[in-house]
C-alpha positions as CSV (number, residue, x, y, z in Angstrom):
1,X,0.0,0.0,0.0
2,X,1.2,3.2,-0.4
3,X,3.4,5.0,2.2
4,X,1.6,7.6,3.5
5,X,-1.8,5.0,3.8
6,X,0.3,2.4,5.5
7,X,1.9,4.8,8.1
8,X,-1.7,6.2,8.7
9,X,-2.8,2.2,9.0
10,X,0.1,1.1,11.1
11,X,-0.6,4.3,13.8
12,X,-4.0,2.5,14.7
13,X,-2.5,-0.9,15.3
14,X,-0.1,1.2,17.4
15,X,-2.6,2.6,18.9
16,X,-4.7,-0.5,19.5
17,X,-2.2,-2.1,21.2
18,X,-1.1,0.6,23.5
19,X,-4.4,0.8,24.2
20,X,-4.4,-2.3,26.5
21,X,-0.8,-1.2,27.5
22,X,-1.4,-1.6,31.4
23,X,-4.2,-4.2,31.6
24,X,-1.8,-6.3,29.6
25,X,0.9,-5.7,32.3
26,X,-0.9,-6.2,34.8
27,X,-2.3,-9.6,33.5
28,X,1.1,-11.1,32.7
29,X,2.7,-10.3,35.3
30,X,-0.2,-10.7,37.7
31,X,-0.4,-14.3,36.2
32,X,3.4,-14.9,36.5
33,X,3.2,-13.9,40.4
34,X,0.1,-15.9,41.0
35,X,2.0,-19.2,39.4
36,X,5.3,-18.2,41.4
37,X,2.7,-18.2,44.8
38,X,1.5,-22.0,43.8
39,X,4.6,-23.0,43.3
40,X,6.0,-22.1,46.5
41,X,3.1,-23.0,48.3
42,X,3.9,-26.4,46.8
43,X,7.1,-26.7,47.0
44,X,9.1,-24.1,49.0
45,X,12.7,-23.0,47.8
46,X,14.3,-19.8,47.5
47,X,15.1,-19.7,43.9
48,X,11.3,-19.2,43.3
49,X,11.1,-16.4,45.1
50,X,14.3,-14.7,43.4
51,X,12.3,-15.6,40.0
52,X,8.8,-13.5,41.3
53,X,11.3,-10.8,42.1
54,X,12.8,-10.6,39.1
55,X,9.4,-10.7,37.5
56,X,7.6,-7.9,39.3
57,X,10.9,-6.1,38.7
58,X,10.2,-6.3,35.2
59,X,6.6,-5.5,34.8
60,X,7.6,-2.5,36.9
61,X,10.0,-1.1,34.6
62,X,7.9,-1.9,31.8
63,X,4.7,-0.2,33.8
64,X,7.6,3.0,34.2
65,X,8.8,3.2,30.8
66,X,7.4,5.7,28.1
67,X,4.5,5.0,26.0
68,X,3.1,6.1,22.6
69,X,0.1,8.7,23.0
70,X,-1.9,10.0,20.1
71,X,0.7,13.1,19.7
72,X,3.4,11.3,18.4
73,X,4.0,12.3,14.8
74,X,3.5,10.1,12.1
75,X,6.9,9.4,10.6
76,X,7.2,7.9,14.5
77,X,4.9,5.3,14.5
78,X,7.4,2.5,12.8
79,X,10.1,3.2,15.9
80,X,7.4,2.7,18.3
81,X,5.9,-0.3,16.5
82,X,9.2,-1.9,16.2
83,X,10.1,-1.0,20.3
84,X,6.6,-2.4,21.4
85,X,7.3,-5.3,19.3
86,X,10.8,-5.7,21.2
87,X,9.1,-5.0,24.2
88,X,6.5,-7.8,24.3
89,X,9.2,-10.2,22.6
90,X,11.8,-9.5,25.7
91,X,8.7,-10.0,28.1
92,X,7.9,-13.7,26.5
93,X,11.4,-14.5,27.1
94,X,11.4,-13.9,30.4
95,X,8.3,-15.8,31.0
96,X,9.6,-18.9,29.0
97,X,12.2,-19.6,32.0
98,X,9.0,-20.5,33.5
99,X,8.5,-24.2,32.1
100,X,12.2,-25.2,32.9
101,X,12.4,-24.4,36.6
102,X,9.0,-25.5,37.1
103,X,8.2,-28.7,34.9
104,X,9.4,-32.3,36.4
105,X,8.3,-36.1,35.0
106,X,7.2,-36.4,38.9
107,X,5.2,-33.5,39.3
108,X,2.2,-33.6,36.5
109,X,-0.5,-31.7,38.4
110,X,2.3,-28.3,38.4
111,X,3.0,-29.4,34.8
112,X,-0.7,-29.2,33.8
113,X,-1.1,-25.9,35.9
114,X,2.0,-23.7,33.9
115,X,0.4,-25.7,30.6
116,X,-3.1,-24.0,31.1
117,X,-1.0,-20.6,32.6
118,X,1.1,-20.4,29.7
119,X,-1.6,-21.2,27.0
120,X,-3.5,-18.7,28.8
121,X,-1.3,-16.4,28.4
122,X,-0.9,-17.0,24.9
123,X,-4.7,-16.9,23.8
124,X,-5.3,-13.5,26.2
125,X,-2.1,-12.1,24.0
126,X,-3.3,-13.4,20.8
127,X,-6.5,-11.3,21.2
128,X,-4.7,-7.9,22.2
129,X,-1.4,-8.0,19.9
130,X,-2.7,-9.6,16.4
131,X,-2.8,-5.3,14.7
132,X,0.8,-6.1,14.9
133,X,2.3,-9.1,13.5
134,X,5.8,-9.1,14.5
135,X,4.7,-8.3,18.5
136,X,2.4,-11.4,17.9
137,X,5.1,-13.8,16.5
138,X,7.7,-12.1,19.3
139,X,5.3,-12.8,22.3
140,X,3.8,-16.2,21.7
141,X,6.9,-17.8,19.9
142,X,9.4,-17.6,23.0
143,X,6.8,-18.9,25.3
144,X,5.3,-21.4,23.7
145,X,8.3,-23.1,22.1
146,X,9.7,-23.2,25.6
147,X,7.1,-25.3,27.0
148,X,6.8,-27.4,23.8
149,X,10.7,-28.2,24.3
150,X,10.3,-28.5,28.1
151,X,7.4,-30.8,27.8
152,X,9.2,-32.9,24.9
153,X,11.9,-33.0,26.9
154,X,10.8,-35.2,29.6
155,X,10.5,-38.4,27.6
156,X,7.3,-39.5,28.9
157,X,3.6,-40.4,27.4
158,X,1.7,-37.8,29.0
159,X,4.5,-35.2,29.1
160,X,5.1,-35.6,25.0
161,X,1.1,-35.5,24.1
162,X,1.1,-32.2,26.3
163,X,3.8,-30.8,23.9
164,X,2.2,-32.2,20.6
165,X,-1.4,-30.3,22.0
166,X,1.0,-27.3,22.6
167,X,2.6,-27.6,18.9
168,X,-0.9,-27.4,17.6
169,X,-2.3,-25.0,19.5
170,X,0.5,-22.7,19.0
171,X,0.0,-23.3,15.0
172,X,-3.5,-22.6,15.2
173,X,-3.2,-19.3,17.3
174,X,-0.6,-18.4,14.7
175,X,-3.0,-19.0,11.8
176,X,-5.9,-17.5,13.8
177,X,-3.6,-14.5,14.4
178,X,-2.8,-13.6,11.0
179,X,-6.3,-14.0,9.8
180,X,-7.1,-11.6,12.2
181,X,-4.4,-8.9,11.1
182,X,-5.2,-9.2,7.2
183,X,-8.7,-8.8,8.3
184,X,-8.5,-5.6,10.5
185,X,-5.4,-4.3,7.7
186,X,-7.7,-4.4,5.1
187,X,-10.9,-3.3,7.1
188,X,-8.5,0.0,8.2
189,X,-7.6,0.5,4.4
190,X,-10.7,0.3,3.4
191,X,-11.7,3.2,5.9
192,X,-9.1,5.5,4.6
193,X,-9.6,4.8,1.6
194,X,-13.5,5.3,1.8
195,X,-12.4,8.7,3.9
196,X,-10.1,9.8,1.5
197,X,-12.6,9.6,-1.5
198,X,-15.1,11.1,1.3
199,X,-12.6,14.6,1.7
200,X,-12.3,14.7,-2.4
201,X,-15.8,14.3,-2.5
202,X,-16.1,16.8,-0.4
203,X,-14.0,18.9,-2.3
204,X,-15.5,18.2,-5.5
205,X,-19.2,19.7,-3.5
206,X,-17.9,22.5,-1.9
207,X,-15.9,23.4,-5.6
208,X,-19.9,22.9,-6.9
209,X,-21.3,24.7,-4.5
210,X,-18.7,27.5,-5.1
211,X,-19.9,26.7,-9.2
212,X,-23.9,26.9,-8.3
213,X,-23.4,30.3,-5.9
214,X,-21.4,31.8,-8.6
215,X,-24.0,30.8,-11.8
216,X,-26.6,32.2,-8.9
217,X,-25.1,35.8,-8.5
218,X,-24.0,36.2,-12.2
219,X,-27.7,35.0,-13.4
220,X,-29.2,37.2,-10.4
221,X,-26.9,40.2,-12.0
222,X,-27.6,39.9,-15.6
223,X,-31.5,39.4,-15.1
224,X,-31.4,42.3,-12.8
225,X,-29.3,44.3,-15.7
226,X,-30.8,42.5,-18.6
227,X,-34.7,43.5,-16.6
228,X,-33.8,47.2,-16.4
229,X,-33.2,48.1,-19.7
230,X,-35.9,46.3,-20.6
231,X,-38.5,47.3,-18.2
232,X,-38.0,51.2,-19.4
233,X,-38.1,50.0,-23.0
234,X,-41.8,48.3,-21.9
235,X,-42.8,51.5,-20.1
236,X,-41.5,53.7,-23.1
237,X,-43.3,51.6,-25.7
238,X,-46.5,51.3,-23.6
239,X,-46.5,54.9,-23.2
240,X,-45.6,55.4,-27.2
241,X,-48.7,52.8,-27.8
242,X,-50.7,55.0,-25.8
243,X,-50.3,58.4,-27.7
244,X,-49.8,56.7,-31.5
245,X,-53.5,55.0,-30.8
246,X,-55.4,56.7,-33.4
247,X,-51.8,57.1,-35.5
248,X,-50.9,54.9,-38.7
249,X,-47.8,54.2,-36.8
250,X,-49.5,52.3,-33.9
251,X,-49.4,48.6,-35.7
252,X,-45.4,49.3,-35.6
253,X,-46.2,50.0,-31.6
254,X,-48.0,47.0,-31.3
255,X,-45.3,44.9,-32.8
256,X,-42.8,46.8,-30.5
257,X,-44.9,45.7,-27.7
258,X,-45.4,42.0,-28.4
259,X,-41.9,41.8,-29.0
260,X,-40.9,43.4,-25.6
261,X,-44.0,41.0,-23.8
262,X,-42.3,38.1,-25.6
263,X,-38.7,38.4,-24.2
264,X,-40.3,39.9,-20.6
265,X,-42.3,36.2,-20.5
266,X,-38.9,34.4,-20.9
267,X,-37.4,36.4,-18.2
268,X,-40.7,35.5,-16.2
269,X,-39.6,31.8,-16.8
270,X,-36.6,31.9,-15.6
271,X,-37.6,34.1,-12.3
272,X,-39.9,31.3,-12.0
273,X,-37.5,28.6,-11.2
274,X,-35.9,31.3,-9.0
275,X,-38.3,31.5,-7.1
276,X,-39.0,27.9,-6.4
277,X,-35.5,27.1,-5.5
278,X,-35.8,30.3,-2.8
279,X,-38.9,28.6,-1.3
280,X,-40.8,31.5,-1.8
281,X,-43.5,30.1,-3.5
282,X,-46.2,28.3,-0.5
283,X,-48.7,26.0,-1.7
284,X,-52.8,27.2,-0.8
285,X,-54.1,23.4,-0.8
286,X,-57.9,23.3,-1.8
287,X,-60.1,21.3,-3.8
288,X,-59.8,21.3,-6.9
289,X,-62.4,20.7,-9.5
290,X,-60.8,18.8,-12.7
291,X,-63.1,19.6,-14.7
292,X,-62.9,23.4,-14.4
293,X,-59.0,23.2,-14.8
294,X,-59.3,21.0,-18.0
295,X,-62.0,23.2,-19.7
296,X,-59.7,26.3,-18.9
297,X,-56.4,24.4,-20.7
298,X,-58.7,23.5,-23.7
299,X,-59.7,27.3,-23.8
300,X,-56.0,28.4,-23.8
301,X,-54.4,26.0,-26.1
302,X,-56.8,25.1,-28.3
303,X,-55.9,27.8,-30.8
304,X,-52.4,26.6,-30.6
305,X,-53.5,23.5,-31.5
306,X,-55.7,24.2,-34.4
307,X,-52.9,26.1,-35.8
308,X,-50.6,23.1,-35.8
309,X,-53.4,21.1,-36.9
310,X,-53.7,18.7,-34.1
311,X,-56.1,17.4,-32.3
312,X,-56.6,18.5,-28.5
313,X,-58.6,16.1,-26.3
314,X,-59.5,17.0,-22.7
315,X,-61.8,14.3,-21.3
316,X,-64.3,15.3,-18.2
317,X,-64.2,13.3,-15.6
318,X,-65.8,14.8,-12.8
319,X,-63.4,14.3,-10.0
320,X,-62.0,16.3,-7.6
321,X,-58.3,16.5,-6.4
322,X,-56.5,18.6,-3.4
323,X,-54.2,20.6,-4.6
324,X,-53.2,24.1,-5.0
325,X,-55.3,25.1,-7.9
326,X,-52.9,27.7,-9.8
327,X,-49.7,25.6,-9.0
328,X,-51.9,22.6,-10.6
329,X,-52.5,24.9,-13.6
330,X,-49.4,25.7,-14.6
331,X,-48.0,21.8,-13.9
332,X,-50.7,20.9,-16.6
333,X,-50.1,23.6,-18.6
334,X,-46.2,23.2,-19.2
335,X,-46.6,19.9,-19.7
336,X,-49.7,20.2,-22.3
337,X,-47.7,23.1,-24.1
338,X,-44.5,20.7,-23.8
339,X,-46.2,17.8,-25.6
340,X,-47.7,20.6,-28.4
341,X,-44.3,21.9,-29.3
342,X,-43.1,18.1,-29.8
343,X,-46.2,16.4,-31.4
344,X,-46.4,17.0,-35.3
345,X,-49.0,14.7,-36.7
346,X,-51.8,13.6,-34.4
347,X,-52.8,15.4,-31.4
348,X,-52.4,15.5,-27.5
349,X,-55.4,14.5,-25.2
350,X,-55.2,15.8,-21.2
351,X,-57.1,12.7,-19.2
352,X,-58.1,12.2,-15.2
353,X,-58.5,8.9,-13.8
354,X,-59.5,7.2,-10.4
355,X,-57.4,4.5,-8.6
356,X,-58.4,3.9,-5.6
357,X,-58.3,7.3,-3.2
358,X,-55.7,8.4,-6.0
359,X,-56.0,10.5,-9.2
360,X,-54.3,9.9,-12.0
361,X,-53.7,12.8,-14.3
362,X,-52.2,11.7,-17.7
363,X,-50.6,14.1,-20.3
364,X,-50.2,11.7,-23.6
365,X,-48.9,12.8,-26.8
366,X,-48.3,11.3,-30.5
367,X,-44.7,13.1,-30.8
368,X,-41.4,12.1,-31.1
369,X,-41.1,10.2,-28.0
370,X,-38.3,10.4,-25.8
371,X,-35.1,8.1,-25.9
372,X,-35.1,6.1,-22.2
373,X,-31.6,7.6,-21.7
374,X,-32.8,10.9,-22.3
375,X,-36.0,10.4,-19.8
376,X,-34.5,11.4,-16.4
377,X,-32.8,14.3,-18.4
378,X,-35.8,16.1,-19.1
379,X,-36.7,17.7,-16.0
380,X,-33.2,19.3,-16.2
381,X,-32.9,23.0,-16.9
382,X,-32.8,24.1,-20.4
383,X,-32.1,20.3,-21.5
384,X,-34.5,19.8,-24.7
385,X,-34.8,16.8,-26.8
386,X,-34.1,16.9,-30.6
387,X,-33.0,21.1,-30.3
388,X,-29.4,21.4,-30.9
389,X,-29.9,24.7,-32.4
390,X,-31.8,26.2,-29.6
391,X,-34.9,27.1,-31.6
392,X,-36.5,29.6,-29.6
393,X,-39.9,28.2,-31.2
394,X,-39.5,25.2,-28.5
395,X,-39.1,27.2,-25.5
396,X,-36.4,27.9,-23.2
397,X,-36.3,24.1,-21.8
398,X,-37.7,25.4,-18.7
399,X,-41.1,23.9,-18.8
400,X,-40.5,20.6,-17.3
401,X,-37.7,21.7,-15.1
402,X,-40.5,23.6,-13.2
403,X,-43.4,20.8,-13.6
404,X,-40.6,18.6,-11.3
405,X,-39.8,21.2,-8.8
406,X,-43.7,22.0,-8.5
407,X,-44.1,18.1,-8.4
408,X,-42.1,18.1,-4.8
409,X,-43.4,21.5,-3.4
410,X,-47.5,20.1,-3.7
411,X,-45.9,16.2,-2.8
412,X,-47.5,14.6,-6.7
413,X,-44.9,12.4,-7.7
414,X,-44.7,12.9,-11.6
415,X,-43.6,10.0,-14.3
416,X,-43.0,9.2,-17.5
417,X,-43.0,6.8,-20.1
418,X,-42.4,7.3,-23.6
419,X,-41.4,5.0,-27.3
420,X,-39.8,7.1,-29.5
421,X,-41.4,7.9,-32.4
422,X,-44.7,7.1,-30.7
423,X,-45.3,9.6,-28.2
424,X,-45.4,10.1,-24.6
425,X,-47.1,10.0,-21.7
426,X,-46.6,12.1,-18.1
427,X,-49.1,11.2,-15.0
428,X,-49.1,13.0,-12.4
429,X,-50.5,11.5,-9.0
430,X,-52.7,13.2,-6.5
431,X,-55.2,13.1,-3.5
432,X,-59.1,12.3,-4.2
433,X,-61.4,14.5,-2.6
434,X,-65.1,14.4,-2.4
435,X,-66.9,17.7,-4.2
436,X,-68.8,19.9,-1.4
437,X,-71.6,22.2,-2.5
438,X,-69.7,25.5,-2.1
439,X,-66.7,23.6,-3.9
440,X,-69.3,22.9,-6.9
441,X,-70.5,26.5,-6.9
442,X,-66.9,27.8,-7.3
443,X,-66.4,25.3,-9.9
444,X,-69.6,26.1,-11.9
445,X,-68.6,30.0,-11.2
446,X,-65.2,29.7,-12.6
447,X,-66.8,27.5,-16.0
448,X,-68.9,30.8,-16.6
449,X,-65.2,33.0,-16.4
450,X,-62.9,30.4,-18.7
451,X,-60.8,32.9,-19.7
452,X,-60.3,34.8,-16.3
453,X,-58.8,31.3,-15.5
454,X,-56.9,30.8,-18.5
455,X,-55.2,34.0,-18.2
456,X,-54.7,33.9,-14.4
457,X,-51.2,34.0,-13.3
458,X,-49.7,30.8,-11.5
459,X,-46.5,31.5,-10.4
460,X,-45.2,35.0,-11.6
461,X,-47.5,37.6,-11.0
462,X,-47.2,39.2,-14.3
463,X,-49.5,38.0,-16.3
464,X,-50.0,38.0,-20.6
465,X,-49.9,41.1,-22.3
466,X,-53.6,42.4,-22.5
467,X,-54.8,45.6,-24.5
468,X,-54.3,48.8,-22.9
469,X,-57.6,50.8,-22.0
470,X,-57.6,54.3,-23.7
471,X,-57.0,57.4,-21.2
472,X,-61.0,58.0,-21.3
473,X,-61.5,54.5,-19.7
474,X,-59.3,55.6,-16.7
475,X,-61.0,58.3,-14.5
476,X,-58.6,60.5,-12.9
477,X,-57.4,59.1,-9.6
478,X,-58.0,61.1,-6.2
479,X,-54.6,61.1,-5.1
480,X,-50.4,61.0,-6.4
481,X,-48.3,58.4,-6.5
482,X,-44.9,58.9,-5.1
483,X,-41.7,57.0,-7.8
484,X,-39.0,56.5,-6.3
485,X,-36.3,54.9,-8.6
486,X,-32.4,55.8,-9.1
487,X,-32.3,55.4,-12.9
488,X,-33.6,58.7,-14.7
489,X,-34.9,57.0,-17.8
490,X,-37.0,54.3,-15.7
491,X,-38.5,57.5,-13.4
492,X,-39.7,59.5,-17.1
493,X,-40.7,56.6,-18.3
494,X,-43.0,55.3,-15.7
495,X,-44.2,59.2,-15.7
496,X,-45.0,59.3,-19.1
497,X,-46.7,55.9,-19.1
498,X,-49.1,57.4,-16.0
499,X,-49.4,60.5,-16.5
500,X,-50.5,59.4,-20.0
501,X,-53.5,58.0,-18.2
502,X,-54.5,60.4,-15.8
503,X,-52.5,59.7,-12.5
504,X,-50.4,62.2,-11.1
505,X,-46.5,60.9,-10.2
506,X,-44.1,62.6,-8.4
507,X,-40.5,60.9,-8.8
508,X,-37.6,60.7,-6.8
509,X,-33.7,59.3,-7.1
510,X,-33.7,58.4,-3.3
511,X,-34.8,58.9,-0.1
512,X,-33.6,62.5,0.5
513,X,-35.5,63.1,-2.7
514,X,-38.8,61.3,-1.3
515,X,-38.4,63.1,1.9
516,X,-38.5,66.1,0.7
517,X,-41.5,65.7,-1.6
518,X,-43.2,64.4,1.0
519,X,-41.8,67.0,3.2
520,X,-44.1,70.0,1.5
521,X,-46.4,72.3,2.7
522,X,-48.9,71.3,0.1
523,X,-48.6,67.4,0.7
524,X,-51.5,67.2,2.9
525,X,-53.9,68.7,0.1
526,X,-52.5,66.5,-1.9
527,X,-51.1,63.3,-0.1
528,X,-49.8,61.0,-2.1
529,X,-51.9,57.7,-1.8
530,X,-49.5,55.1,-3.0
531,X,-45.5,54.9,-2.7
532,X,-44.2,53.0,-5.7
533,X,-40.4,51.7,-5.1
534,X,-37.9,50.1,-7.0
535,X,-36.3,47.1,-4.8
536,X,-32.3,47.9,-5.8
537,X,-31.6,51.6,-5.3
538,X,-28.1,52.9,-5.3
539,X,-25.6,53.1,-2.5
540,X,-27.0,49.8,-1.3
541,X,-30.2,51.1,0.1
542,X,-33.5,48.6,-0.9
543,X,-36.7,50.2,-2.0
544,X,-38.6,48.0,1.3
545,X,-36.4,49.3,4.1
546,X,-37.0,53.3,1.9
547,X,-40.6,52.9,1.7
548,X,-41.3,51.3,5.2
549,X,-38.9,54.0,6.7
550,X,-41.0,57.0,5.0
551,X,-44.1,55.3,6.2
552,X,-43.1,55.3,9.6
553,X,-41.6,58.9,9.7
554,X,-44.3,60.5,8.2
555,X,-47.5,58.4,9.4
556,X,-48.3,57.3,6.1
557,X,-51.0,55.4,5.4
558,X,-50.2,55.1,1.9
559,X,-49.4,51.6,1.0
560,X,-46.2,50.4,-0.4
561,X,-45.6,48.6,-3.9
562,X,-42.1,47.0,-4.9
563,X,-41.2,46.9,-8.3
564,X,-38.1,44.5,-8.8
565,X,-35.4,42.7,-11.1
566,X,-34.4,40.7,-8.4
567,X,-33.8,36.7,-8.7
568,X,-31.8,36.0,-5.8
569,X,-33.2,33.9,-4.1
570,X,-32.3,35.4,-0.5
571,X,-33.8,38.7,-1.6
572,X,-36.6,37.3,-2.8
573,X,-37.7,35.4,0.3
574,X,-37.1,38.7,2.3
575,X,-39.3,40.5,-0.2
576,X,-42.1,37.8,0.5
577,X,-41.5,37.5,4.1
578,X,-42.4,41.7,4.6
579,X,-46.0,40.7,2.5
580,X,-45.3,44.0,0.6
581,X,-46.6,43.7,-3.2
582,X,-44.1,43.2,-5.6
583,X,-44.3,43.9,-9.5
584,X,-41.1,41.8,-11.6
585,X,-39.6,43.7,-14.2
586,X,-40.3,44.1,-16.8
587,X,-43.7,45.4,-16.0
588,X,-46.8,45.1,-17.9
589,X,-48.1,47.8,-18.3
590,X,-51.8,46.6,-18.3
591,X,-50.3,44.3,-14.9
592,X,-49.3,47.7,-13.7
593,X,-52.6,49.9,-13.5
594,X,-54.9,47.2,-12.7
595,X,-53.0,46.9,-9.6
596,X,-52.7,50.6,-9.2
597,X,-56.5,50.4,-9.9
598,X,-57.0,48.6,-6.5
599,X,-55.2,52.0,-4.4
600,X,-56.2,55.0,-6.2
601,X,-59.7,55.8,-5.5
602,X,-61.6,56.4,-9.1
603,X,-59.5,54.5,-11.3
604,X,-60.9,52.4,-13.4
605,X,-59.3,48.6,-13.4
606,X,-58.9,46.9,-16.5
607,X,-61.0,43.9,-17.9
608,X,-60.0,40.5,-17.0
């Protein structure tokens, strides 16, 4: 084995065996003066006594002398391995004067007695010294051989089938012995082995770790700067949209717009998984009519459908499920869209089954099926089967990366089976429920609204792009809104866009700038009725801790709105722990005055 691993493995034998440093002493030696006492008592003379002397003299010096301890470097250990081994070896010898002075033809009972002593000895020593070989061989060899030569050496019967048990006794504690040491070795390599791939293990986490936290901030710093940009380009084009209405250059606006919605709805999917992985997202567990849900997915994708000319089936069923009903609808929906955007001939059907206090709810598909290597692969993050070029007309590769992280935050286990070129199938697994009465009046309500359910948002809270109402649909509002934003083109643009439709705005750089306006004599003819902050103002101040501060210093009862970039997740669940409102960037601009239509008194809210 290598040198540094059979150092490391050596130190624990060491350390095994110094372990039991003074019980074994005190055994031996408490055995040799036990056998030294019968044998006087049997038959007195002075040289026994001079041997138990000598003896305890022994163990005493060896009780006195230094020890390894756990602090003894490394490199050490083979000295102290070799001195132990020594050690134990000079100890046997001593002990094998034993059988000579005290073996006789005449005398079998004190034969028998130092047989069963010195076996003894042998089998206690065989238990506490087999980590290292050489102390092993060094103890037992000395000792035993002496008593098999002493035994031999008598001549007799009884005296020579003693030293033949002895012989074989000593060659099976040998055998025994060594079996013992490979085993423990080869246990103590495989644990530092095991460790050693443990630590790079380790490593290898803490070095992915370092990888995920960095992709985490850089993505959290582009979307926030790729978001800002954009978000005064959406409130610049809304605005333009608004005054080129009756122009021949508002189709051109329109486009502008659509394009901007487009790219703000990828963002939305990737702020999505964001906000997932933060936990910020908690489940509202109800019942759940499946019927509602599947007539509002027919109602949203069937044009999608038609226009690939498939067929879309969504079966009734009348069941009932507990679940979070949004979270539910956007599960089915990215994995109905999913099967669209890989199904060319054929169609999809969307189907809900019973199985015992279980609902099955099966996605199936006619597509291109999915390779079984490929299967697991598809709830990764922008992984996409058959798209080596990225075609943007398939998505980001998003979808199903959120269906699986939604799958664990509402407990419905999701599978899949597929055959390529035949299509695919997901199910997703959830609680029965019984229908109440109010639970079928909600249902039947929401079946009169499909489109308010289509169109409601699951997860982000921007929703699709819907037409803006002209400026004579919006009353003026009885009240200002306070802006307060560090980028100059975001404040004039989110002027323009409100002013545009009647709401008076007031903007400010920071909270010296907000203090002031709010500071002025003619504030209280005037208050302002709703503070509207960006999250990420400069010189590290946050528009929560600006907006919460102004409240409290000036008695405001005005509440506070967030508008944000923000997708880290740490940020995020701050943000949702304070229960303020938060808009993500870019903003809608329809998103943006319905909800200003539920502050200001007399402004109008927008259609579903």
């Amino acid at each position: 084995m290598p040198g540094d691993l059979g150092l490391r493995v050596l130190r624990e034998h060491v350390a095994s065996v110094y372990a039991a440093y003074n019980a074994s002493i005190l055994v031996h030696f408490g055995l040799g003066a036990a056998l030294g006492i019968v044998m006087y008592l049997h038959r007195p003379r002075w040289w026994i006594l001079a041997w138990m002397a000598a003896h305890l003299s022994f163990g005493l010096a060896l009780f006195l002398m230094p020890r390894w301890h756990a602090d003894v470097p490394l490199q050490d250990t083979i000295r102290w391995a070799r001195r132990h081994s020594r050690t134990v070896t000079l100890v046997s010898m001593a002990t094998a004067t034993a059988p000579w002075l005290f073996i006789s033809a005449d005398d079998l009972p004190t034969t028998s007695v130092l047989t069963v002593v010195v076996i003894g000895s042998c089998a206690r020593a065989m238990q506490l010294l087999w980590p290292l070989k050489p102390a092993l061989y060094g103890y037992t060899l000395p000792m035993m051989a002496s008593l098999i030569a002493a035994l031999a050496w008598q001549g007799d019967a009884m005296h020579l089938f003693l030293a033949v048990f002895s012989l074989g006794y000593l060659l099976f504690t040998l055998r025994v012995g060594g079996q013992q040491h490979k085993l423990l070795t080869d246990s103590l390599v495989l644990r530092f082995e095991n460790e050693a791939l443990a630590a790079q293990l380790g490593v290898q986490i803490a070095a992915a770790e370092r990888a995920s936290a960095e992709k985490t901030r850089f993505l959290a710093t582009a979307s926030h700067d790729l978001r800002q940009p954009l978000h005064a380009i959406a409130l610049f084009g809304a605005a333009l949209e608004n005054e080129l209405r009756e122009h021949h250059g508002s189709r051109n606006a329109q486009r502008l717009m659509r394009a901007v919605n487009a790219l703000g709805n990828s963002l939305d999917t990737m702020l999505d998984v964001s906000r997932l992985d933060a936990g910020v997202i908690t489940p509202d567990i109800a019942p759940v009519s499946l019927d509602a849900m599947f007539r509002s997915l027919n109602h949203m994708f069937a044009a999608q459908a038609e226009q690939r000319a498939l067929q879309l089936r969504v079966r009734a069923s009348g069941l009932w499920v507990h679940s979070d009903p949004q979270l539910l609808y956007r599960m089915l929906s990215n994995l109905v869209d999913n099967a669209l955007k890989y199904t060319a001939h054929g169609g999809v059907s969307v189907r809900a089954r019973a199985r015992g206090g279980v609902v099955w709810i099966e996605v199936l598909d006619t597509g291109i099926g999915i390779a079984p290597e490929q299967q697991d692969r598809v709830f990764e993050e922008y992984y996409q089967v058959q798209n080596p070029g990225r075609d943007r007309a398939q998505g980001l590769g998003i979808g199903l990366s959120i269906v699986e992280r939604l799958s664990r935050l509402l407990d419905h286990p999701v599978q899949v089976t597929s055959r390529v070129g035949r299509g695919t199938r997901f199910r997703l697994q959830l609680p029965m429920v019984a229908a109440a009465p109010q639970h079928e009046q909600q249902a039947a309500a929401s079946m009169q609204q499909p489109q308010r359910t289509a169109a409601a948002p699951v997860i982000s809270i921007a929703p699709a792009a819907h037409p803006l109402p002209s400026a004579e649909a919006i009353q003026a509002a009885h009240g200002r809104v306070l802006l307060i934003d560090d980028e100059a083109e975001i404040r004039e643009a989110m002027a323009r866009l409100l002013q545009g439709h009647g709401i008076a705005v007031e903007t400010a750089a920071n909270e010296a700038e907000a203090i002031d306006a709010l500071g002025r004599p003619g504030t209280q003819a005037e208050p302002f009725v709703l503070l509207l902050c960006d999250y990420r103002l400069a010189n590290g101040d946050n528009g929560l801790d600006v907006g919460q501060r102004l409240q409290r210093r000036f008695g405001l009862d005005a509440p506070l709105v967030l508008v944000t970039g923000e997708t880290a997740p740490e940020r995020l669940q701050r943000v949702r722990a304070s229960g303020v409102p938060v808009l993500f960037k870019p903003v809608n601009a329809a998103t943006l005055l319905r909800m200003l239509g539920d502050f200001l008194p007399g402004l109008a809210t927008l259609p579903a």
